[in-house]
C-alpha positions in Angstrom: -14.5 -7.4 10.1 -16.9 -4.6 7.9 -15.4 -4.5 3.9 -13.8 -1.6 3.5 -14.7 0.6 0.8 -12.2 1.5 -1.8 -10.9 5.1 -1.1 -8.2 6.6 -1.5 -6.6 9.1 0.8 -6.8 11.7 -1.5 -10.3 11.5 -2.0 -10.7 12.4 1.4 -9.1 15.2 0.8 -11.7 16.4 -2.3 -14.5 15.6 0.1 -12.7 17.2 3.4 -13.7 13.9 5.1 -12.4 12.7 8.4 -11.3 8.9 8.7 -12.3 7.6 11.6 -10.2 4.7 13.2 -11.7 2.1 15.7 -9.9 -0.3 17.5 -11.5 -3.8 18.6 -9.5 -5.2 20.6 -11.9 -5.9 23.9 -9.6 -4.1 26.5 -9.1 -0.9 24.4 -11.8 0.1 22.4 -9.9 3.5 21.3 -11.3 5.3 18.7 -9.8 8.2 16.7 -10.8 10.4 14.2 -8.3 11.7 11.7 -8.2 14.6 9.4 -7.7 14.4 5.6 -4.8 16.0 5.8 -3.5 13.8 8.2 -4.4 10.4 6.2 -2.6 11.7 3.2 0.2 12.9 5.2 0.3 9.3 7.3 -0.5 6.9 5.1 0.1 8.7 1.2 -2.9 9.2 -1.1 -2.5 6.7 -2.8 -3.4 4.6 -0.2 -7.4 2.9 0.1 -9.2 2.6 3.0 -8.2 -1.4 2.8 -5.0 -0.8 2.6 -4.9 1.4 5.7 -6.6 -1.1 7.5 -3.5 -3.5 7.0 -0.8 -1.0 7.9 -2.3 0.8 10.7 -1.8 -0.3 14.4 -3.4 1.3 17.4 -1.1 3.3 20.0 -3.3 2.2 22.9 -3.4 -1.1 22.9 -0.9 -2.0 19.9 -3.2 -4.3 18.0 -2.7 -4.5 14.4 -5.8 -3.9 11.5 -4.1 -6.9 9.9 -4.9 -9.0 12.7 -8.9 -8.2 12.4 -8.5 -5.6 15.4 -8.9 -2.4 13.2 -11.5 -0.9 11.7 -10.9 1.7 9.3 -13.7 3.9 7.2 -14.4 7.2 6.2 -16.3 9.5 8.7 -20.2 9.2 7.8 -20.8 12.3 10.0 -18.4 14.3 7.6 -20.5 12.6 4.6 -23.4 13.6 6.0 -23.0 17.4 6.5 -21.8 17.5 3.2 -25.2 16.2 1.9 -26.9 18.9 3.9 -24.8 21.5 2.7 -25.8 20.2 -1.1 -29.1 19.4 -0.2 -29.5 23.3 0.4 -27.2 24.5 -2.2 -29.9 22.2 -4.7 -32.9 24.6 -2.5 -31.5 27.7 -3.6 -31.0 26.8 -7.7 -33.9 25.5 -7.6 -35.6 28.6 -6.2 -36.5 27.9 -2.7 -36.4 30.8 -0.1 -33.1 31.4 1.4 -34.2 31.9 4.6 -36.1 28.6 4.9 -33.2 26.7 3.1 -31.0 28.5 5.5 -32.7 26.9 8.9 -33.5 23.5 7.2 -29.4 23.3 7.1 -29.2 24.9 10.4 -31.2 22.2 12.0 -29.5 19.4 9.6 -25.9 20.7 10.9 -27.6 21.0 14.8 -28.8 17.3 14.8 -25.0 16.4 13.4 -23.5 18.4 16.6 -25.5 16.3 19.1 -24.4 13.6 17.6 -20.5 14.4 17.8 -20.7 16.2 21.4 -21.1 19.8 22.4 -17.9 21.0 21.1 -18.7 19.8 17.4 -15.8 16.9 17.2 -15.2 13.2 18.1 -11.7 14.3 19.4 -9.8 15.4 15.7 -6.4 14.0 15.1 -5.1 11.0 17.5 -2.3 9.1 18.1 -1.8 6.8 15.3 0.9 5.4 13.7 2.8 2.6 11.2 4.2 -0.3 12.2 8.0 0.5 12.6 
């Protein structure tokens, strides 16, 4: 199992990052992507990423991150539109042309939709849930 960074849920919410979920267990495989909003509202902000991991338990399969089955981190795809979007805001202070700035985000924030899927999103909020 990957170490999982230190993060609490509200910091997801001050970055408007996803946190993606990924079950391993080798006849489910489910993976779900979960909105800020719904971390803090699931899990408390409070919480870390590690902590999650030890509460959480897929609704596919029922597997539990405690057992080694869950993989829990914030969405790099989030974290990396975010850097394009300050990578150009850092262009324009620094004097660059708009318009160039403005397509070398363009292509930045293109090259991030291919990589989630046509529509732009791995699937948004899923089906996850506490132990009861």
């Amino acid at each position: 199992m990957r170490d999982a960074p230190v993060v609490g849920m509200v910091g997801l919410l001050e970055t408007n990052t996803h946190l993606y979920i990924a079950c391993a267990y080798p006849t489910c495989r489910r993976r779900v992507r979960l909105s800020a909003i719904g971390a803090v509202r699931l899990l408390g902000p409070a919480t870390t990423v590690g902590e999650a991991v030890e509460r959480l338990r897929c609704t596919g399969c029922g597997a539990r991150g405690r057992d080694g089955f869950l993989t829990v981190w914030p969405c790099t795809l989030d974290l990396s539109a975010a850097a394009a979007r300050w990578t150009y805001q850092r262009a324009i202070e620094g004097g660059e042309d708009r318009a160039r700035a403005a397509a070398a985000l363009a292509q930045s924030l293109d090259n991030l939709a291919k990589l989630l899927g046509s529509d732009g999103e791995l699937g948004g909020d899923g089906p996850v849930q506490l132990p009861g």
